[in-house]
N, C-alpha and C positions, 0 to 999 in steps of 0.2 A: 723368507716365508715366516721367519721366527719373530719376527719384527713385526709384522701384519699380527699376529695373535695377540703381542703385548700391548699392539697398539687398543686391540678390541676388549683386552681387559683394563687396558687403563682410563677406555670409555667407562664401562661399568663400575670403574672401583670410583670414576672421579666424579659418579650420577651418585653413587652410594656417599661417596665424603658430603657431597652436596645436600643431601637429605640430612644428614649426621647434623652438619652443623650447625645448617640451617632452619633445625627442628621442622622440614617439610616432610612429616610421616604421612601425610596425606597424599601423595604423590605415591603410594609404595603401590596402593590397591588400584588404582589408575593405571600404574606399569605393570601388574601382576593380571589384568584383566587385557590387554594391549597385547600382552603375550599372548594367551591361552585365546584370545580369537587369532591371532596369527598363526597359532599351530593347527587351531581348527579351519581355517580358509585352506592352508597345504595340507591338510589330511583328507580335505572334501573334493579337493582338484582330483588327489588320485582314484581311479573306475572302481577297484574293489573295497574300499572302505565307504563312498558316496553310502549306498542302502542303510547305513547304518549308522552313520552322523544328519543326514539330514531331519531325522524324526527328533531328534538333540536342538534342532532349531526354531 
């Protein structure tokens, strides 16, 4: 299981070198927005938060 987690940081750190060196800062607000609708799709699936994210949309 310890190997599955480095694996999923070593995603991240190797998305992050990539932006680093390849001066794509542009890609930051793209993945920073990718996120935060993905935590709002699973925050609106669950029955007692709906009332209260869907006016947010």
């Amino acid at each position: 299981m310890k190997k599955r987690k480095s694996k999923n940081y070593g995603v991240m750190r190797e998305l992050w070198m990539f932006m680093k060196e390849n001066k794509k800062w542009w890609l930051l607000p793209i993945i920073i927005m990718l996120i935060l609708v993905g935590i709002l799709i699973v925050l609106g699936q669950s029955t007692p938060l709906s009332p209260f994210i869907y006016p947010l949309i």
